[in-house]
Backbone as a ProteinNet text record, in pm:
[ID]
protein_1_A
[PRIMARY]
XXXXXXXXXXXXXXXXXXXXXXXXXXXXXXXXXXXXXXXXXXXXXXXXXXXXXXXXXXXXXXXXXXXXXXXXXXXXXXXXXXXXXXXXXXXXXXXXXXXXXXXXXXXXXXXXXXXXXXXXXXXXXXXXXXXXXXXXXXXXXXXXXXXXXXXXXXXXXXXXXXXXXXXXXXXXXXXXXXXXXXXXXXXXXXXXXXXXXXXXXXXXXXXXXXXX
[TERTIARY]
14036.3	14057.5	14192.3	14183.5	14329.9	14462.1	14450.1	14568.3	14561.7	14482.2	14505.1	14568.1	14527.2	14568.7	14735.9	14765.6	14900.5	14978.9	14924.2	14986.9	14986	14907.5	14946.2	15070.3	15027.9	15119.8	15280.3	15294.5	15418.8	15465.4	15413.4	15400.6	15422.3	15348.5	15412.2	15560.1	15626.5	15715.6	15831.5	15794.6	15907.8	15931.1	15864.6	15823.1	15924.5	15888.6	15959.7	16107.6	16125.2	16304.8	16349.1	16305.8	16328.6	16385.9	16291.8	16289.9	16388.9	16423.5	16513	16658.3	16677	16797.9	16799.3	16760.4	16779.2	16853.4	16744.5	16804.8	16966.6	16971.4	17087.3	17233.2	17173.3	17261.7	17263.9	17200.2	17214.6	17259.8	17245.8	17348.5	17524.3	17518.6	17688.6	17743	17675.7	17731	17774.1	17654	17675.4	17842.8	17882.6	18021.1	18111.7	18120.4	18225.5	18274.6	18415.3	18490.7	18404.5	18425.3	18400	18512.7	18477.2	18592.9	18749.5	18806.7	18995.4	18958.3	18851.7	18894.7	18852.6	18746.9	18693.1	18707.9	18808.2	18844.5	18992	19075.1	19171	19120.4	18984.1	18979.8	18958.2	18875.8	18864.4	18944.8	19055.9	19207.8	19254.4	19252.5	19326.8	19274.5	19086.3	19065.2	19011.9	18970.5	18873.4	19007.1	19135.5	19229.4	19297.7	19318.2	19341.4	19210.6	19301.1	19194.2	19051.2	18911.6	18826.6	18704.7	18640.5	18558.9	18410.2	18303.4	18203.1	18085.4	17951.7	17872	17779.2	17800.9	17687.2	17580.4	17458.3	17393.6	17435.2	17483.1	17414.4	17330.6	17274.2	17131.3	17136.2	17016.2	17024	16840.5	16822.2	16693.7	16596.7	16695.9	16682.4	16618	16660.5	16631.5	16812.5	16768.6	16872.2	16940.3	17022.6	17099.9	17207	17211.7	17306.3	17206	17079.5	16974.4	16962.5	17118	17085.7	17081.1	17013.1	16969.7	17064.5	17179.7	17314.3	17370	17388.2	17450.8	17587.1	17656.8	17744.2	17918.3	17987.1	18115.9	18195.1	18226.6	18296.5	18427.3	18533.3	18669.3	18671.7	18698.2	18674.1	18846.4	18922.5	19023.8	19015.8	19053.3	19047.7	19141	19215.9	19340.6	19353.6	19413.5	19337.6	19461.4	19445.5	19514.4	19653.9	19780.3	19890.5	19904.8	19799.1	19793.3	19691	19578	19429.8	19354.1	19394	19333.5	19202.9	19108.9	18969.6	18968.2	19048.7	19022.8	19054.7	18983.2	19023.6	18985.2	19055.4	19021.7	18976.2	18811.3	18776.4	18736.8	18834.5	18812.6	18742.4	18655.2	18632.8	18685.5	18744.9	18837	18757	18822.8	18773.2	18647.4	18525.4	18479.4	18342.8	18309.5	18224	18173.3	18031.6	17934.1	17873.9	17870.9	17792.2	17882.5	17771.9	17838.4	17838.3	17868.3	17926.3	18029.7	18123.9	18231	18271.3	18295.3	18414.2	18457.7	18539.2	18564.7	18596.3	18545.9	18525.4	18568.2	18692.2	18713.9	18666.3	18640.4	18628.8	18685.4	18693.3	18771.1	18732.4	18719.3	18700.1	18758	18762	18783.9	18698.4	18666.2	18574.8	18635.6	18573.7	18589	18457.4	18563.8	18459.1	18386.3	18281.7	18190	18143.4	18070.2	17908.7	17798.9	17730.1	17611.4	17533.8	17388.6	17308.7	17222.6	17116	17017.2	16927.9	16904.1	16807.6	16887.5	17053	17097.7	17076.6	17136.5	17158.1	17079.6	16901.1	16762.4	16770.2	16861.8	16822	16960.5	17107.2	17210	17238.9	17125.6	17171.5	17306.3	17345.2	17452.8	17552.5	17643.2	17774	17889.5	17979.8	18049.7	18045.1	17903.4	17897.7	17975.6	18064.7	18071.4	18038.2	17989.1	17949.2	18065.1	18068.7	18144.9	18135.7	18149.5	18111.1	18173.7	18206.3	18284.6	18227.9	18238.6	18197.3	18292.2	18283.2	18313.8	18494.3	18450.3	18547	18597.8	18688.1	18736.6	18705.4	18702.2	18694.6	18788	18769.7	18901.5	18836.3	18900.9	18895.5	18981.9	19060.4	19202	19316.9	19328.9	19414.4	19446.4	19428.1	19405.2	19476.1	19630.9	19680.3	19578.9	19462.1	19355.1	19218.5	19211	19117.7	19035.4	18913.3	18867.5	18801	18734.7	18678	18510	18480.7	18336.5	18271.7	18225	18203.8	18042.7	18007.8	17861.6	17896.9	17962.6	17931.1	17964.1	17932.9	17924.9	17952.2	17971.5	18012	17950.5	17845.1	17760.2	17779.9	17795.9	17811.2	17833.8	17804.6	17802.6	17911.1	17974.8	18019.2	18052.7	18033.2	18050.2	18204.5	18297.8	18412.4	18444.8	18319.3	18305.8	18263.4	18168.1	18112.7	18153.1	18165.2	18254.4	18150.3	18029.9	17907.7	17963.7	17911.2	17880.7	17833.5	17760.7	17693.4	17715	17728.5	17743.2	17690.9	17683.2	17596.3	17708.1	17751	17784	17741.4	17741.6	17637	17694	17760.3	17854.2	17770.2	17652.4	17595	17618.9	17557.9	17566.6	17513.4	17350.8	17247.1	17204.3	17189.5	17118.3	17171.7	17325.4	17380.5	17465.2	17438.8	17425	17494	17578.2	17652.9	17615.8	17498	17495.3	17576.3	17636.3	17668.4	17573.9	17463.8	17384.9	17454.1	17337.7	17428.8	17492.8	17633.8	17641.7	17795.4	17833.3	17945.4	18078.8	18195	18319.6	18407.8	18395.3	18514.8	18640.6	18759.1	18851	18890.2	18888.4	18896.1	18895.1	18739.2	18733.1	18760.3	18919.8	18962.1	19048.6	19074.6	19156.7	19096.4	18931.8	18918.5	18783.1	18812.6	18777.3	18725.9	18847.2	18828.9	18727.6	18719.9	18646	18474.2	18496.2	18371.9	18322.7	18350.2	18304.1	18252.3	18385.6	18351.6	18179.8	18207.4	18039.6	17910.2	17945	17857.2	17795.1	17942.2	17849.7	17792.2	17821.7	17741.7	17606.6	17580.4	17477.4	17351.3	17453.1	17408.3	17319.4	17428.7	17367.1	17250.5	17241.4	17156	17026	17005.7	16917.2	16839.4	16923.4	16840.6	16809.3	16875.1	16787.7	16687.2	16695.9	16517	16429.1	16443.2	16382.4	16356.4	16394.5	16407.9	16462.5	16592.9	16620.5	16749.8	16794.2	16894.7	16836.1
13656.5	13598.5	13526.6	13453.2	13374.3	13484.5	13602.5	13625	13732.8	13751.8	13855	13713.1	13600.7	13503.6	13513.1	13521.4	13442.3	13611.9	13722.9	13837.7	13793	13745.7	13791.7	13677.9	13541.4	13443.9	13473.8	13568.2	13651	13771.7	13812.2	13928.4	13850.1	13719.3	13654.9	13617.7	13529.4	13451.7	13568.4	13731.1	13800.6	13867.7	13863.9	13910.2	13799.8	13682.4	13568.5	13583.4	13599.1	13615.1	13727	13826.8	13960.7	13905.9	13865.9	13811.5	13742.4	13628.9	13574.7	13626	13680	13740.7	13845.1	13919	14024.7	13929.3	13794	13716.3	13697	13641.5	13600.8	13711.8	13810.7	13951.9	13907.2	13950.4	13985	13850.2	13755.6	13656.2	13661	13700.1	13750.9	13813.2	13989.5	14114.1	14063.7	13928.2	13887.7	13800	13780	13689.4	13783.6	13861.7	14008.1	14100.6	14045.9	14172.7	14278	14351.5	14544.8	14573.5	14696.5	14821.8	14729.9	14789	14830.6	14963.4	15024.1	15172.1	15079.3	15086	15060.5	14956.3	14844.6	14741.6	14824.3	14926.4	14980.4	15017.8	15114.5	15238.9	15062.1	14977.2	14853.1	14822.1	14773.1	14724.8	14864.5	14951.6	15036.1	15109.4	15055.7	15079.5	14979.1	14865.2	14734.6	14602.1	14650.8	14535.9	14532	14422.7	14463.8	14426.1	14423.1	14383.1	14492.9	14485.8	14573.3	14511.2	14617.4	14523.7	14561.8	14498.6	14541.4	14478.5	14523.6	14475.3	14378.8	14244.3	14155.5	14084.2	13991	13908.4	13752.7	13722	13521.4	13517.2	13403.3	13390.8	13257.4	13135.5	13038.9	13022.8	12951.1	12901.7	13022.4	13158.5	13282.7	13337	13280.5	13390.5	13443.8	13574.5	13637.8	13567.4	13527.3	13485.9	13605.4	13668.7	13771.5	13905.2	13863	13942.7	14073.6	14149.8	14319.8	14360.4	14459.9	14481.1	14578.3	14601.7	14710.8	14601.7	14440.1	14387.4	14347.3	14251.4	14195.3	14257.2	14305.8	14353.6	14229.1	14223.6	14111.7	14158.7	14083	14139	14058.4	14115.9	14068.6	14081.3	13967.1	14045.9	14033.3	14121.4	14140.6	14105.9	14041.4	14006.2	14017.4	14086.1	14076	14006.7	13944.8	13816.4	13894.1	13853.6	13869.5	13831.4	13783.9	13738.1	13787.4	13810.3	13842.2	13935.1	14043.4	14192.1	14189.3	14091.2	14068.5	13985.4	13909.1	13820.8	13893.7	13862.9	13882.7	13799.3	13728	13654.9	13719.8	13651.5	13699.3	13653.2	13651.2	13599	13654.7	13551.7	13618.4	13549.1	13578.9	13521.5	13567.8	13450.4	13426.3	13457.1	13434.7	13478.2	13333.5	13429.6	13410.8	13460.6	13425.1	13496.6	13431.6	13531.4	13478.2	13372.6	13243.1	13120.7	13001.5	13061.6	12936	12873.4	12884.7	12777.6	12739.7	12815.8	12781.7	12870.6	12914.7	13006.4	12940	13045.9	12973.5	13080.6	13053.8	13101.8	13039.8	13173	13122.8	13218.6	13157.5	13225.1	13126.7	13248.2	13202.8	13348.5	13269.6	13329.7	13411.3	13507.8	13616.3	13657.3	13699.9	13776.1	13854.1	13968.4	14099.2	14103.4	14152.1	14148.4	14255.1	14265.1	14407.1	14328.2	14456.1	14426.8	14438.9	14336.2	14293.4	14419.1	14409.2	14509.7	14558.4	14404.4	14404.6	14458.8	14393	14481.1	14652.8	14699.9	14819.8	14883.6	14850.1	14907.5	14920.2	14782.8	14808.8	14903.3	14899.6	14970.5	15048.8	15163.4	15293.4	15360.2	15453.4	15495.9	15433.9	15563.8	15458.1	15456.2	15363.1	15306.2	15159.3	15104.8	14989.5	14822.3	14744	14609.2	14501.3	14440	14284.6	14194.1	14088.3	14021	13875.7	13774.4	13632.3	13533.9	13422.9	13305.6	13224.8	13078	12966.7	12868.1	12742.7	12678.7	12770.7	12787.6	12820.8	12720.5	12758.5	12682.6	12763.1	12662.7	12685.9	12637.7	12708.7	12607.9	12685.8	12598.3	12632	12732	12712	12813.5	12778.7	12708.4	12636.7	12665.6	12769.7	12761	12626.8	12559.3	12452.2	12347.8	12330.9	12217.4	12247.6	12347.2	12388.4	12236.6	12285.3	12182.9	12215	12144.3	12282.9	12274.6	12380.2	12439.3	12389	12296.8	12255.9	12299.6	12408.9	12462.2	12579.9	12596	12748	12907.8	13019.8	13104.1	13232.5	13323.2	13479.8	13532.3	13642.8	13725.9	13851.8	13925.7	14082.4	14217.1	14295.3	14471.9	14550.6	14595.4	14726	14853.3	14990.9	15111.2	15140.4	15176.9	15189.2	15337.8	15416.9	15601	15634.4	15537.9	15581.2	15491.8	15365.9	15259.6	15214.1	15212	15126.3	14970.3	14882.4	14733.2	14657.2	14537.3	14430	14310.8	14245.4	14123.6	13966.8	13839.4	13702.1	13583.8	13552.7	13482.2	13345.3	13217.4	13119	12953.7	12931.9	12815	12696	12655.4	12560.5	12433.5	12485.5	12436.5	12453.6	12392.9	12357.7	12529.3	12563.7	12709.8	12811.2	12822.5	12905.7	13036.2	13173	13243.9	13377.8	13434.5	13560.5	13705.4	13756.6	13868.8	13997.9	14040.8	14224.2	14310.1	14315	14425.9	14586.6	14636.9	14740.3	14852.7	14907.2	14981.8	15092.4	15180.5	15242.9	15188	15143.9	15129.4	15207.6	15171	15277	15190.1	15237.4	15155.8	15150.2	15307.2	15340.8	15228.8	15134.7	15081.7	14943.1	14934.8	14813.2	14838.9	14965.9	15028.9	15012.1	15003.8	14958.8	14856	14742.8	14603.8	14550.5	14518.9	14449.9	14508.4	14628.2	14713.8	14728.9	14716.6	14761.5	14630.1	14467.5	14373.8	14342.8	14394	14367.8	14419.5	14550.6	14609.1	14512.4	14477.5	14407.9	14303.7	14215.1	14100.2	14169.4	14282.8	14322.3	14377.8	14393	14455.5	14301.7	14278.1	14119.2	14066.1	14021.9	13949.4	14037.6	14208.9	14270	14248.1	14213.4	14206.5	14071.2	13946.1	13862.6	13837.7	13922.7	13893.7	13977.8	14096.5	14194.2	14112.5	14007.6	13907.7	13811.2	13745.7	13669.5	13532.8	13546.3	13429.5	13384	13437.7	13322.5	13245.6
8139.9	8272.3	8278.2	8134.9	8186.7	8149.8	8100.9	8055.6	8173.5	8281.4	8406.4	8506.2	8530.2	8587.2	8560	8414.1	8389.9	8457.1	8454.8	8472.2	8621.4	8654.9	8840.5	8899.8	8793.2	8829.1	8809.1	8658.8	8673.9	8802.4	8830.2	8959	9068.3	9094.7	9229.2	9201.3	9084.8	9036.9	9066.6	9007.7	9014.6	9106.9	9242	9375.1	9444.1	9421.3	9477.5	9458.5	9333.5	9280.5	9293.1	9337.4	9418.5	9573.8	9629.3	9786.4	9774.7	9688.8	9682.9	9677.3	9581.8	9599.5	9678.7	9751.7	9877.3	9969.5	10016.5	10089	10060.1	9932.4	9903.6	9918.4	9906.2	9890.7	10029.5	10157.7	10268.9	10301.6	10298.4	10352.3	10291.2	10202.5	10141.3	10191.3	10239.6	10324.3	10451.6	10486.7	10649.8	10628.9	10579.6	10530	10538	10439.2	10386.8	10531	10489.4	10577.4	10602	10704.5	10743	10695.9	10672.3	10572.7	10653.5	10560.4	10618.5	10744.6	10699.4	10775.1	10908	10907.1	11034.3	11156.2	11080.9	11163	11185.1	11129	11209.3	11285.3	11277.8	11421.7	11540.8	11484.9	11614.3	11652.3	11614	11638.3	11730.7	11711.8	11779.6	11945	11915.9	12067.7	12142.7	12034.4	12134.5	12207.3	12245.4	12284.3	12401.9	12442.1	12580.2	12683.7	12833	12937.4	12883.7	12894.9	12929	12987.5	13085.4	13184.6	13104.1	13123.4	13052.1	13150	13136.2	13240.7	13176.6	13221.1	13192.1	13223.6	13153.7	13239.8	13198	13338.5	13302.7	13287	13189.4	13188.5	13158.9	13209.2	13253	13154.7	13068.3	12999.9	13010	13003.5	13012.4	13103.7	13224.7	13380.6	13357.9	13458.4	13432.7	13591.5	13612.7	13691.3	13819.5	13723.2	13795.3	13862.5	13826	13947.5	13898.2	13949.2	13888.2	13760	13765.8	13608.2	13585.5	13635.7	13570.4	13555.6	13604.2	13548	13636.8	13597.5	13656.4	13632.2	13670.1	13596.4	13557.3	13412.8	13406.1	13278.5	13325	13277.9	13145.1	13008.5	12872.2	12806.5	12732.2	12666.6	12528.2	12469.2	12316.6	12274.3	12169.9	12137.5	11953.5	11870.4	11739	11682.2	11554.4	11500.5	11445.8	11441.9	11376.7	11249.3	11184.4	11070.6	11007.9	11066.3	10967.5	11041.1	10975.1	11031.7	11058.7	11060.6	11043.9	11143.3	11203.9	11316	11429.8	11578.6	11706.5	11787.8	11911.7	11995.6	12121.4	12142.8	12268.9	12385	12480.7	12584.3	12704.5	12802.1	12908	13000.5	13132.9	13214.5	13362.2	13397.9	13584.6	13540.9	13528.1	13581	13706	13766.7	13839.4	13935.3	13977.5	14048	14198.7	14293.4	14408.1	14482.2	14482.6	14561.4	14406.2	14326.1	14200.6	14242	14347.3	14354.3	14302.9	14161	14094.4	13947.5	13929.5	13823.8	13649	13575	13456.1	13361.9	13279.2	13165.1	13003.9	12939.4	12752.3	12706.3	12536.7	12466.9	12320.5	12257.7	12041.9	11967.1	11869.2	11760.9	11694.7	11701.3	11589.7	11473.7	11379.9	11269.2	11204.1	11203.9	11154.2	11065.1	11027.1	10922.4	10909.2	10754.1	10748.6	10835.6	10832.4	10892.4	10715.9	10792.1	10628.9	10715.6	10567.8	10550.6	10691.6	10739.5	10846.2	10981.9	11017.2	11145.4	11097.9	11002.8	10965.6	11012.2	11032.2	11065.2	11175.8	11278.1	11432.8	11461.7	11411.1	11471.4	11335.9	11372.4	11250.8	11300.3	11192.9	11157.7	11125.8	11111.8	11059.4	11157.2	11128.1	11220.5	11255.9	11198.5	11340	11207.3	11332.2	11210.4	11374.2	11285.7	11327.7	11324.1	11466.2	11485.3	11505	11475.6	11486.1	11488	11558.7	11605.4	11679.7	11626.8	11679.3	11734.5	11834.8	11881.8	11960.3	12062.3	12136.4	12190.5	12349.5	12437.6	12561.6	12645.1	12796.2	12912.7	13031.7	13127.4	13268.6	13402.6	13507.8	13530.5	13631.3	13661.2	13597.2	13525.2	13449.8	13316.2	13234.6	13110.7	13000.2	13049	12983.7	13007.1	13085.5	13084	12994.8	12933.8	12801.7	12738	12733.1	12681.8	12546	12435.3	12334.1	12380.7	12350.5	12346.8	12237.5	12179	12072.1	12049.2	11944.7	11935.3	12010.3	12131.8	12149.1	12042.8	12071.1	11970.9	12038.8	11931	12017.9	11882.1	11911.3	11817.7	11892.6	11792.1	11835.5	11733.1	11805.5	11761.4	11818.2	11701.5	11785.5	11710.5	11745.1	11671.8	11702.3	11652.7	11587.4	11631.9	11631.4	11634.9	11796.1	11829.4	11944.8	12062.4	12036.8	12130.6	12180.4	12167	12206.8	12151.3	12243.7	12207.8	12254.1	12193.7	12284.2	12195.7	12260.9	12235.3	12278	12276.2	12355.2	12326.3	12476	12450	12489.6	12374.8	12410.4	12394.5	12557.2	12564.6	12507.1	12472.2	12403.8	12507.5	12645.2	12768.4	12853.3	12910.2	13020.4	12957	12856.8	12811.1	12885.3	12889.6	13004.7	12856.4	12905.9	12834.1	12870.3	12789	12882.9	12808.1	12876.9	12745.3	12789.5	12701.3	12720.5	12656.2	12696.3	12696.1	12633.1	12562.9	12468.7	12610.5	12559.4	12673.6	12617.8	12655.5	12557.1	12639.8	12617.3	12653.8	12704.2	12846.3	12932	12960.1	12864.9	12983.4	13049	13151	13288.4	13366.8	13350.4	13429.9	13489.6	13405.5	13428	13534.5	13562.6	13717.9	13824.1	13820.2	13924.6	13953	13843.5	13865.7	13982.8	14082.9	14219	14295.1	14317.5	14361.6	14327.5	14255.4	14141.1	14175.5	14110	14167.7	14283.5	14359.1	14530.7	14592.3	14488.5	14514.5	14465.7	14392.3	14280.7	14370.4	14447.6	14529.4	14614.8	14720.3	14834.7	14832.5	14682.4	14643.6	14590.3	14524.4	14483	14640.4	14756.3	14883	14864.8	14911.3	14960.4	14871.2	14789.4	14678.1	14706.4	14733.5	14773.4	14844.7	14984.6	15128.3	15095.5	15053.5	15024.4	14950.4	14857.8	14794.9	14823.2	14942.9	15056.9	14907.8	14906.6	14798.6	14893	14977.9	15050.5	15126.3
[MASK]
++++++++++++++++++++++++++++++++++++++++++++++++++++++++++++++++++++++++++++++++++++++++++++++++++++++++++++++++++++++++++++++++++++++++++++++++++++++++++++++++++++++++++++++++++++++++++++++++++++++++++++++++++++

């Protein structure tokens, strides 16, 4: 009895230090650069104005109502110094009757994905992106204030140009997601437009909902 006891007490102990270090592995990969290859092919198509469709989300109601989402203008900027860094900003934006426009912007840097993203974004291609405490501003960008706690988490495939990303100003639970979706940059030609639709569709949505 006791020497099946001491066998099982070994079997939990080396089960545990298994678990353990997986953890530990997969928190390392989450640190570690993405390839050289693959942050070139990023550098060479994720920069620059690109519009992408998102939700506000507010103690997670979705704010922006439609479920295609809000068009909102994103810029990519990648570091002159550290091939692994890019700054990402989102500019002007705002919705409806907010009365008043709101830019951000942080710092990311590229990463692997650990064991567990790999399961939800199969194949290859994809690196993970992450940056904390940004900055924010009105119309002003020289009046920037910092974002202190906010964060930018994200995906993107390198091969296929899919990405999504959350961004999370660490403010009244106000939340910007990009929902997974593939990257056109067509459609930064026609922005104004595309928006312009967005609110008329927007009004029409909440008078059928009777929310004005």
């Amino acid at each position: 009895m006791e020497k099946s006891l001491g066998k099982y007490i070994k079997a939990i102990c080396f089960l545990l230090l298994v678990g353990v270090s997986s953890c530990t592995s997969d928190e390392k990969i989450t640190k570690d650069p993405a390839s050289e290859e693959l942050v070139t092919e990023a550098r060479n198509f994720l920069t620059g104005d690109i519009v992408l469709s998102t939700h506000a989300t507010m103690n997670g109601v979705n704010k922006t109502l439609l479920e295609s989402g809000c068009p909102t203008k994103f810029n990519f900027k990648w570091s002159e110094t550290d091939d692994n860094i890019f700054t990402i900003s989102l500019l002007d934006f705002t919705v409806g009757n907010m009365g008043m426009v709101i830019s951000f912007k942080c710092d990311v840097q590229t990463m692997q994905l650990n064991s567990w993203e790999q399961d939800e974004y199969k194949g290859s291609g994809w690196i993970k992106f992450y940056g904390e405490d940004g900055s924010t501003w009105g119309e002003d960008e020289g009046n920037s204030s910092s974002a202190k706690g906010s964060n930018v988490k994200g995906y993107y495939n390198v091969y296929s140009h899919e990405i999504n990303f959350i961004v999370d100003y660490n403010m009244m639970n106000v939340r910007s997601e990009c929902f997974l979706q593939t990257v056109d940059k067509e459609r930064i030609n026609n922005y104004e437009e595309e928006f312009a639709q967005f609110e008329k569709d927007l009004e029409k949505y909440k008078e059928d909902h009777g929310l004005n």
